[in-house]
C-alpha positions as CSV (number, residue, x, y, z in Angstrom):
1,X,0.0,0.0,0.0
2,X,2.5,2.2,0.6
3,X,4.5,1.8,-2.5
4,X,0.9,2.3,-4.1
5,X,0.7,6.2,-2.8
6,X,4.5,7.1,-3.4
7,X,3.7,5.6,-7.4
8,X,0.6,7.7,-7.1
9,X,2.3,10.8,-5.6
10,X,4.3,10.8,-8.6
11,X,2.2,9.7,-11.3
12,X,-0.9,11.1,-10.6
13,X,-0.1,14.6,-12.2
14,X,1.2,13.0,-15.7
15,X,-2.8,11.2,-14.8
16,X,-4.6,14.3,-14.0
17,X,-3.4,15.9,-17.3
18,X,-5.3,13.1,-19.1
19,X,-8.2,13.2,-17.0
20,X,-8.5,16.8,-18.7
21,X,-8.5,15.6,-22.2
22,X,-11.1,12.8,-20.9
23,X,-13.4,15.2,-20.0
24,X,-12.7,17.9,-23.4
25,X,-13.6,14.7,-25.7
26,X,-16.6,13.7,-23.7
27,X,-18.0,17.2,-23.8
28,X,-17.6,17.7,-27.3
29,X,-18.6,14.7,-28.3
30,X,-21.8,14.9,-26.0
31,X,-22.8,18.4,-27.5
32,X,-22.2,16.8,-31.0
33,X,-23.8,13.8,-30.2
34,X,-27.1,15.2,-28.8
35,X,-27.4,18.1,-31.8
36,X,-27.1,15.2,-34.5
37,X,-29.4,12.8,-32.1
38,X,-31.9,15.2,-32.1
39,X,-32.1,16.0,-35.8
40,X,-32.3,12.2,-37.2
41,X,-35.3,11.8,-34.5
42,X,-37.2,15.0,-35.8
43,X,-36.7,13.6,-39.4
44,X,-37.7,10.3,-37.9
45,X,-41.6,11.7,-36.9
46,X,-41.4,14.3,-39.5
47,X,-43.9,12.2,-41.1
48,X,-41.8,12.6,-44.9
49,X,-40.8,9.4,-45.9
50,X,-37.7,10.8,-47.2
51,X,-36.4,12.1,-44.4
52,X,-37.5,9.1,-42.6
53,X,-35.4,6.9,-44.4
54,X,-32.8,9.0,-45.0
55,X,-32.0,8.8,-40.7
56,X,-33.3,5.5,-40.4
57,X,-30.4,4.2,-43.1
58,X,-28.0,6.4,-41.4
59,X,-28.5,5.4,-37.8
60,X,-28.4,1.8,-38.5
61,X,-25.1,2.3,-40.4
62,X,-23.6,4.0,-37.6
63,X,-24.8,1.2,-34.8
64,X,-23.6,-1.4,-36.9
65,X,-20.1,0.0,-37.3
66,X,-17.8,0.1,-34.1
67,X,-16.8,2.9,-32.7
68,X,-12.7,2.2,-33.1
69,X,-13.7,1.6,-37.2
70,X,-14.9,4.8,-37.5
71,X,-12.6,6.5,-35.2
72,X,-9.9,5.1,-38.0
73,X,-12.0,6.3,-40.7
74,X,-12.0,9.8,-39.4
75,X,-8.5,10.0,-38.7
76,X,-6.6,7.9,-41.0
77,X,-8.9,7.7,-43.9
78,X,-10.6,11.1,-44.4
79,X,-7.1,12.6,-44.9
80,X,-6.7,10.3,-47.8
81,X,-9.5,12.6,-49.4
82,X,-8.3,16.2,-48.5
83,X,-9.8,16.0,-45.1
84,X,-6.9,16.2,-42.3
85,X,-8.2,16.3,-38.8
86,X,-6.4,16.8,-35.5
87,X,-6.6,13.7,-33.4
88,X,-8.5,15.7,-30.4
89,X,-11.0,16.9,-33.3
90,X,-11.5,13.5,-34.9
91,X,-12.1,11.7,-31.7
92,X,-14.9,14.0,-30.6
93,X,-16.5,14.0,-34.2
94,X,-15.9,10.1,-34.1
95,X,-18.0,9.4,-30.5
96,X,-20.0,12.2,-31.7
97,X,-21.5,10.4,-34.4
98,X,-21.4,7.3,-33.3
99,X,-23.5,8.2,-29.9
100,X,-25.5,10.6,-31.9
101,X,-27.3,6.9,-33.4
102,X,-28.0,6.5,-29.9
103,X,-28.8,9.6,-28.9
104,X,-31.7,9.3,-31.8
105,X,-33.3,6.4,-30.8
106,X,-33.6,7.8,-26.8
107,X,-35.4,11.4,-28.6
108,X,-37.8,9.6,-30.7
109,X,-39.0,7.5,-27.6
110,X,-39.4,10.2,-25.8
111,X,-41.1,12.2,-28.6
112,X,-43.1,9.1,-29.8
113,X,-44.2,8.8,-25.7
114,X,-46.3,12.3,-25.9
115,X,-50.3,11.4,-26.3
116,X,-50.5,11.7,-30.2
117,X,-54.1,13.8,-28.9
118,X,-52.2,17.0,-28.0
119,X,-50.8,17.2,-31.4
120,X,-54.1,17.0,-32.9
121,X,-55.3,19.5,-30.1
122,X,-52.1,21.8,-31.3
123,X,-53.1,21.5,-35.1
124,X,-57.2,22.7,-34.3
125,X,-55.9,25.7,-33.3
126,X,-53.6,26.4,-36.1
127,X,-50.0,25.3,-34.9
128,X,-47.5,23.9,-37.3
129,X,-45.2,21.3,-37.3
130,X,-42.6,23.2,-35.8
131,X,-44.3,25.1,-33.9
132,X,-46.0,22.1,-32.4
133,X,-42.6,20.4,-31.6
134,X,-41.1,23.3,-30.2
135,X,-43.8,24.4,-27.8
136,X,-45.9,21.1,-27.0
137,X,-43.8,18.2,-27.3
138,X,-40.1,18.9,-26.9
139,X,-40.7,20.1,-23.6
140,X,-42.3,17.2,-22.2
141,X,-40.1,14.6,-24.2
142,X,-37.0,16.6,-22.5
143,X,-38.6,15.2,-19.1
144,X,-39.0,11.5,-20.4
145,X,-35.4,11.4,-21.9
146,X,-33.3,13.2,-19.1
147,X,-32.4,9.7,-17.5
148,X,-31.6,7.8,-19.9
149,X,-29.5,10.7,-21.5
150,X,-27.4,10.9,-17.9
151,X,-26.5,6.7,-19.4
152,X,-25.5,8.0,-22.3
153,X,-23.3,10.7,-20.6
154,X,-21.4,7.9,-18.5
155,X,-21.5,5.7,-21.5
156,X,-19.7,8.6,-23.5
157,X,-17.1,9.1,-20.6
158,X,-16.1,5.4,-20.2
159,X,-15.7,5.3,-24.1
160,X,-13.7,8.1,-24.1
161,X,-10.9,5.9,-24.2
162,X,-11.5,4.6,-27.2
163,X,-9.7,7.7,-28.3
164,X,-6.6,6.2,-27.5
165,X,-6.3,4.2,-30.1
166,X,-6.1,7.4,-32.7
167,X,-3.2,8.8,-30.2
168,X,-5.2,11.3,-28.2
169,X,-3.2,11.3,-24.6
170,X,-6.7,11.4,-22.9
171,X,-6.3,9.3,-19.8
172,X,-6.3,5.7,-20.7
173,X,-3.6,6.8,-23.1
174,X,-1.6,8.5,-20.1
175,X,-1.8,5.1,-17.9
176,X,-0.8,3.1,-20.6
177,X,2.1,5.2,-21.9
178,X,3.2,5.3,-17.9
179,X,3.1,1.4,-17.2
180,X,5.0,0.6,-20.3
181,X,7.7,3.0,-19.3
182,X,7.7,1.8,-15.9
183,X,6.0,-1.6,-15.3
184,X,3.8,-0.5,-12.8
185,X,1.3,-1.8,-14.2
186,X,-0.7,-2.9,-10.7
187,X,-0.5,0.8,-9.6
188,X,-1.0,2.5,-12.6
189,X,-4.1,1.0,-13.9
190,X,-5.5,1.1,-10.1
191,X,-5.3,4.3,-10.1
192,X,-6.7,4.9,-14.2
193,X,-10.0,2.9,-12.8
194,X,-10.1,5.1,-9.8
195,X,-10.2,8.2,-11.5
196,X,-12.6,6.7,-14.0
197,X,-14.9,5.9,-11.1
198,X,-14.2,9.4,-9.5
199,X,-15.6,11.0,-13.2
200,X,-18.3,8.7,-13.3
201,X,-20.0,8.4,-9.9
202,X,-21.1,12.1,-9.8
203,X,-23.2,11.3,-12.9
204,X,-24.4,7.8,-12.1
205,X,-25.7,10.0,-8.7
206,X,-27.5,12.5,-11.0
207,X,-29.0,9.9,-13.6
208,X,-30.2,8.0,-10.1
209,X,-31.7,11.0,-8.6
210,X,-33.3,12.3,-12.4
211,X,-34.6,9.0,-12.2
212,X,-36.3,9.4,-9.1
213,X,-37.4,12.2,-9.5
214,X,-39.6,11.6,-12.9
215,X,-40.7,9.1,-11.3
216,X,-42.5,10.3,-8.5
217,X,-43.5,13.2,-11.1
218,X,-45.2,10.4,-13.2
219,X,-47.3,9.4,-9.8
């Protein structure tokens, strides 16, 4: 134990610097995710087959690809065509996109959820499409999607690390560019999962108390 806290006296710094990454791709990736999430589900119950299909085709594509493929696309491929990205800016794009399927599928549950007789109550007195979306049944979808958007959010953080494989020195990177230069491995990857955990038990406490608390609402 005490060799543990003298390793993590001196490597929890180098650590720290990844945990800061960690949370810059998760962020981005989040904001991405839900922007993109929402827009295939409002072209989902747009009610134009088009549209429809166009986000239906998409979002299948993107949940049947892995995550790591199309982190390598972004970053190795799209050069190939003119497009050069960053690694920071390809991983958040990458989860972005890929969560963004995800993120769909939780929005049109939510927005499929609302009683279909307040849209028709919405249309008698004039309201359009968007109009009907914005004011009637985004804000009570928000309510319905809140906690299983806080499991996306932990989801997004653990997966994070996926961005190690296109070289971003977010904080799996960091522990494993530490224990190969050390050997440490016991005390470096204890304290990886700790911080981990420290990042994701402040969310799992929000999703459980969102949870909670829609629903006693729904009583």
């Amino acid at each position: 134990m005490q060799r543990f806290f003298t390793d993590a006296a001196e490597y929890l710094p180098i650590l720290l610097q990844g945990v800061g990454l960690t949370i810059v791709v998760t962020i981005g990736s989040l904001i991405l995710s839900t922007v993109l999430g929402l827009m295939w589900a409002l072209m989902r119950v747009s009610g134009i087959k088009v549209l429809d299909w166009t986000a239906k085709i998409f979002v299948n594509f993107i949940r049947g690809v892995p995550i790591i493929v199309q982190l390598f696309y972004i970053y190795f491929v799209l050069p190939d065509m003119g497009i050069a990205l960053s690694a920071l800016q390809a991983a958040i794009i990458g989860l972005g996109i890929a969560y963004s399927a995800y993120q769909s599928e939780n929005f049109r549950a939510g927005i499929e959820a609302i009683d279909h007789g307040q849209i028709e109550a919405a249309q008698s007195i004039g309201m359009g499409w968007w109009m009907i979306m914005r004011r009637v049944i985004l804000p009570q979808a928000i309510r319905i999607v809140l906690p299983p958007y806080g499991n996306i959010m932990i989801m997004m953080l653990k997966d994070s690390s996926q961005a190690s494989t296109i070289t971003v020195a977010e904080l799996a990177m960091q522990g494993k560019l530490i224990a190969s230069a050390t050997f440490k491995n016991t005390s470096v990857f204890t304290m990886v999962a700790i911080l981990y955990l420290c990042m994701s038990l402040p969310l799992m406490y929000l999703v459980s108390r969102l949870e909670k608390h829609y629903a006693t609402g729904r009583r």
